[in-house]
LUMKETI-950641 format. One record per residue: residue in one letter; x, y, z of N, C-alpha, C, CB in turn. Coordinates in nm, 4 decimals. Glycine has a CB too. Layout:
N
resn  nc1  nc2  nc3  cac1  cac2  cac3  cc1  cc2  cc3  cbc1  cbc2  cbc3
A  X  Y  Z  X  Y  Z  X  Y  Z  X  Y  Z
...
END
This chain:
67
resn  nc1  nc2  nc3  cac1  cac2  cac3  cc1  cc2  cc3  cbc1  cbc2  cbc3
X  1.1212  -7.5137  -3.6729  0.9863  -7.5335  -3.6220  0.9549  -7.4242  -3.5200  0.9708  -7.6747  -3.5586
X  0.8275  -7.3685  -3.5291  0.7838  -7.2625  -3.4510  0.7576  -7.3515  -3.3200  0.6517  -7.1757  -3.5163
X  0.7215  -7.2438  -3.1761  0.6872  -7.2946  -3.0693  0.5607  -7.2233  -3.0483  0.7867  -7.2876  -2.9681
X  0.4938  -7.2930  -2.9416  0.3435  -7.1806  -2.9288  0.3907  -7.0264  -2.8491  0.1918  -7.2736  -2.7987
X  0.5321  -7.0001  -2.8119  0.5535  -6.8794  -2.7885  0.5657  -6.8047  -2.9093  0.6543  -6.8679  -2.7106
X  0.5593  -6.8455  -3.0179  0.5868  -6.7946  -3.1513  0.4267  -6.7537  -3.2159  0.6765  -6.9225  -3.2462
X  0.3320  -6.8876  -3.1898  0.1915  -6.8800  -3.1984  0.1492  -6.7827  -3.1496  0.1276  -6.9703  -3.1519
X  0.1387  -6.7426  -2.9696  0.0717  -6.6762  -2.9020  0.1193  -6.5662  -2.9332  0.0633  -6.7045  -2.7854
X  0.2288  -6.5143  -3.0032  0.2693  -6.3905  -3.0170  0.1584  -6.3419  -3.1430  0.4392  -6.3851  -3.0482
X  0.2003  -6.4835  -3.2463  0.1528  -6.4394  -3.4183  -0.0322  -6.4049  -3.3509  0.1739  -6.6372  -3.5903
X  -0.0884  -6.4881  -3.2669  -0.2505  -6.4618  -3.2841  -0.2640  -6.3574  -3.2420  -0.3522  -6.5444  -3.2199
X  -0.1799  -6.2564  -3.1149  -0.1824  -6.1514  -3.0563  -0.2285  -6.0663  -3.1762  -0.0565  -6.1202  -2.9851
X  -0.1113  -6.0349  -3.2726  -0.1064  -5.9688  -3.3894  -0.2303  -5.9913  -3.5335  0.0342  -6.0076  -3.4248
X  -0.2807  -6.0656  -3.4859  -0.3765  -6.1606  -3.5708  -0.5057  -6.0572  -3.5126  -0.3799  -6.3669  -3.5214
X  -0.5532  -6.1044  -3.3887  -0.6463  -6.0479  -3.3054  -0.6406  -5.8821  -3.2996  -0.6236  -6.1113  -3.1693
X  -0.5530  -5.8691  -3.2885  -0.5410  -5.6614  -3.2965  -0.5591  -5.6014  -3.4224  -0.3748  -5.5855  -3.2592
X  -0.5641  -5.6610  -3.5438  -0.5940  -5.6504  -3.7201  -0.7210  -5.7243  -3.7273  -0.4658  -5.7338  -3.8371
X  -0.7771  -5.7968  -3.6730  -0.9639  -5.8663  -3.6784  -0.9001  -5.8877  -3.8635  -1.1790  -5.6908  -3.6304
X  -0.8087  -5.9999  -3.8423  -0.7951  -6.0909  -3.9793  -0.9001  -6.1330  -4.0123  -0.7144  -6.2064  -3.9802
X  -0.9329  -6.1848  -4.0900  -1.0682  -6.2668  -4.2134  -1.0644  -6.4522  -4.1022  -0.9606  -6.2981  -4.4915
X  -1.1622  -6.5200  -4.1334  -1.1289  -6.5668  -4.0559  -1.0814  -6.7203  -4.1783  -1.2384  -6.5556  -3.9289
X  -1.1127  -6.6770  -4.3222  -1.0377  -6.7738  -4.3861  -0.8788  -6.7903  -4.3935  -1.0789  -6.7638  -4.5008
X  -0.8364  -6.6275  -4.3128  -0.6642  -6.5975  -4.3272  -0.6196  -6.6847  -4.1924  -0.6067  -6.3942  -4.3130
X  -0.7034  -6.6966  -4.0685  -0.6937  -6.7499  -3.9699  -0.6613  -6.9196  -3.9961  -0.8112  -6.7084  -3.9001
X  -0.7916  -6.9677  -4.0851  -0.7529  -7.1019  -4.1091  -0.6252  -7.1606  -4.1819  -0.8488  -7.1450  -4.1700
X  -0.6037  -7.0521  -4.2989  -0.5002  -7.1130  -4.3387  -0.3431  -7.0662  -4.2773  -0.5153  -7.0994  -4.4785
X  -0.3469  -7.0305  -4.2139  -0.2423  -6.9891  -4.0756  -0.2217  -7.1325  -4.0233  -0.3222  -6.8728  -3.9329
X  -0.3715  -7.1737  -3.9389  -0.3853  -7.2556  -3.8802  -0.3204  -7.3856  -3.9941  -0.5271  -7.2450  -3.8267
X  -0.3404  -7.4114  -4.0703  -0.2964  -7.5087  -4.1627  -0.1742  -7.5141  -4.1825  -0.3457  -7.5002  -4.2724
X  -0.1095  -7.4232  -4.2023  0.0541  -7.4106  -4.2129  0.0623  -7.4736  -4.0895  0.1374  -7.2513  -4.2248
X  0.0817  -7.3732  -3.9668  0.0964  -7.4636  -3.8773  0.1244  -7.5412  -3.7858  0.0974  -7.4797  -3.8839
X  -0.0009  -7.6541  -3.8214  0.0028  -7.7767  -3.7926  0.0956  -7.8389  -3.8971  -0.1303  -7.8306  -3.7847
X  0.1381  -7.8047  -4.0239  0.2396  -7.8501  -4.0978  0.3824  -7.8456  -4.0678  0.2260  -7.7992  -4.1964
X  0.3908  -7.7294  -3.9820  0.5437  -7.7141  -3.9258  0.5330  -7.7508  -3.7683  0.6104  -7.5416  -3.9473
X  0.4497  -7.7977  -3.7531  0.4349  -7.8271  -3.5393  0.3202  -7.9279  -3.5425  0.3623  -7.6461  -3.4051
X  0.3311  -8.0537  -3.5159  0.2296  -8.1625  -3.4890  0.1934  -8.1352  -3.3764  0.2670  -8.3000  -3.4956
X  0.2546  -8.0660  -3.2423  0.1733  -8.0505  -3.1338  0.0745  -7.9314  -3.1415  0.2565  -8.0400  -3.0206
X  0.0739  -7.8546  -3.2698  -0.0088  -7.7297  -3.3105  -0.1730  -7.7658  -3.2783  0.0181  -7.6937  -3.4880
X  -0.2718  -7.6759  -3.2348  -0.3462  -7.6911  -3.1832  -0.4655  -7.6432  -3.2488  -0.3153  -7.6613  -3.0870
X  -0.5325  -7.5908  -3.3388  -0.5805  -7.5022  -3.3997  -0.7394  -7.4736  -3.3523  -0.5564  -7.5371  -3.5340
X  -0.8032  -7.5685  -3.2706  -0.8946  -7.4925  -3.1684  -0.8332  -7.4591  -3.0518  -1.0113  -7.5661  -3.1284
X  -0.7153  -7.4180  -2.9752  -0.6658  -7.3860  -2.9003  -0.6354  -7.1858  -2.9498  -0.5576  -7.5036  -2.8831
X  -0.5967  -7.2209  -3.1009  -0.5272  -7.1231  -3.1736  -0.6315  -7.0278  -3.1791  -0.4686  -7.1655  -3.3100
X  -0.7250  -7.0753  -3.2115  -0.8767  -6.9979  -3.2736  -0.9218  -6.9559  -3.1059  -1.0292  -7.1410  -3.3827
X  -0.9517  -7.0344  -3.0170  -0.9657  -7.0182  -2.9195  -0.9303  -6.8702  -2.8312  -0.9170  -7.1164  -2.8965
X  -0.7762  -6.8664  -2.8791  -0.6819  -6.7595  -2.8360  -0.6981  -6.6241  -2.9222  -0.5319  -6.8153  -2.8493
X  -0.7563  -6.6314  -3.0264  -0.7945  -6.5190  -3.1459  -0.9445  -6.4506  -3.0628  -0.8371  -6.6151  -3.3418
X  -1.0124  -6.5395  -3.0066  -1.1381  -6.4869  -2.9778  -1.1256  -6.4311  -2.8440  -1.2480  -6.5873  -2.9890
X  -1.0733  -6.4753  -2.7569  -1.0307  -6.4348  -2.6547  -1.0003  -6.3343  -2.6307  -0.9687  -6.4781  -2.6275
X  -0.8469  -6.2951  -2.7190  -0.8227  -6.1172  -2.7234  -0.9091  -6.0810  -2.7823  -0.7022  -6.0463  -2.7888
X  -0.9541  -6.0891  -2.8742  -1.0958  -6.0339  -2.9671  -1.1749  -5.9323  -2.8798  -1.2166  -6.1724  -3.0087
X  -1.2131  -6.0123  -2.8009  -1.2998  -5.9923  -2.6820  -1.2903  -5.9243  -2.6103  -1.3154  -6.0604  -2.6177
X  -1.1756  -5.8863  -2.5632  -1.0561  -5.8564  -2.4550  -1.0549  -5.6851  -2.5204  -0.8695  -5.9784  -2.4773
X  -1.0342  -5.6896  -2.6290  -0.9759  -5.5434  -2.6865  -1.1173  -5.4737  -2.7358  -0.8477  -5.5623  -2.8366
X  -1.2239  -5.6023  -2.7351  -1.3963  -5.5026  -2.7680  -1.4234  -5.4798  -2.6692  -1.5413  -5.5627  -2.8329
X  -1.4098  -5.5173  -2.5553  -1.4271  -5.4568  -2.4261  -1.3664  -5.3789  -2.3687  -1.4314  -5.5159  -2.3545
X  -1.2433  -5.3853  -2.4054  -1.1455  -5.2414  -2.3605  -1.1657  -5.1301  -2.4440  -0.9800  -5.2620  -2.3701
X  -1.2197  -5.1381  -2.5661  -1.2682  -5.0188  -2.6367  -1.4532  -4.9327  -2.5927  -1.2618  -5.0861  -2.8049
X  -1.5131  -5.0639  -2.5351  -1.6480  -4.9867  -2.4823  -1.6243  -4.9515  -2.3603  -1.7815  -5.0651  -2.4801
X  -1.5420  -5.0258  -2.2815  -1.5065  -4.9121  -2.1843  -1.4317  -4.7802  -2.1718  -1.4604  -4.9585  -2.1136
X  -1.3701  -4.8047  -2.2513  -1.3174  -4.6270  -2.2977  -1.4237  -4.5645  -2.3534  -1.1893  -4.6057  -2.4234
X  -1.4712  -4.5754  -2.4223  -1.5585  -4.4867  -2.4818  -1.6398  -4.4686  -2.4042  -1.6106  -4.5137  -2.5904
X  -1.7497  -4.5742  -2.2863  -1.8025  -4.5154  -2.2252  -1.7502  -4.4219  -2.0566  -1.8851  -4.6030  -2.2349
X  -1.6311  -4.4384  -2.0299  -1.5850  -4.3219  -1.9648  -1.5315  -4.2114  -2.0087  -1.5159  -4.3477  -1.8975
X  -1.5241  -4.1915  -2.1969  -1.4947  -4.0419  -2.2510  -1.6362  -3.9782  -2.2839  -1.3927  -4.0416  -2.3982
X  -1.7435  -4.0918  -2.2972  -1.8789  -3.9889  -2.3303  -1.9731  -3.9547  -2.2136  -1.9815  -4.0592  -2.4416
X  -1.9206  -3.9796  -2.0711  -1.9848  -3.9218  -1.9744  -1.9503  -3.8738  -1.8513  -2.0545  -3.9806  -1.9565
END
């Protein structure tokens, strides 16, 4: 059985590739099949988060290389 240190690693890697977000669900589905304490708006939660995290670290680079 995975732990959510295993999770938070896999969404890291999830979030830095901008997966599909039907590849996300069925991630999420596995799982909750191998971990009942699995969380999958927690999971999704954590996908958008870095999401976010790395679109903002990319407009800020770009806007301190174009001026």
């Amino acid at each position: 059985m995975m732990s959510r240190k295993h999770y938070e690693e896999i969404v890291k890697i999830l979030a830095t590739h901008k997966v599909s977000e039907a590849l996300l669900f069925d991630l999420a589905r596995m799982f909750e099949n191998d971990n009942p304490n699995f969380e999958t708006g927690r999971f999704m939660a954590k996908y958008i988060e870095i999401q976010n995290a790395l679109q903002t670290k990319a407009l800020n680079w770009n806007y301190k290389n174009n001026t």
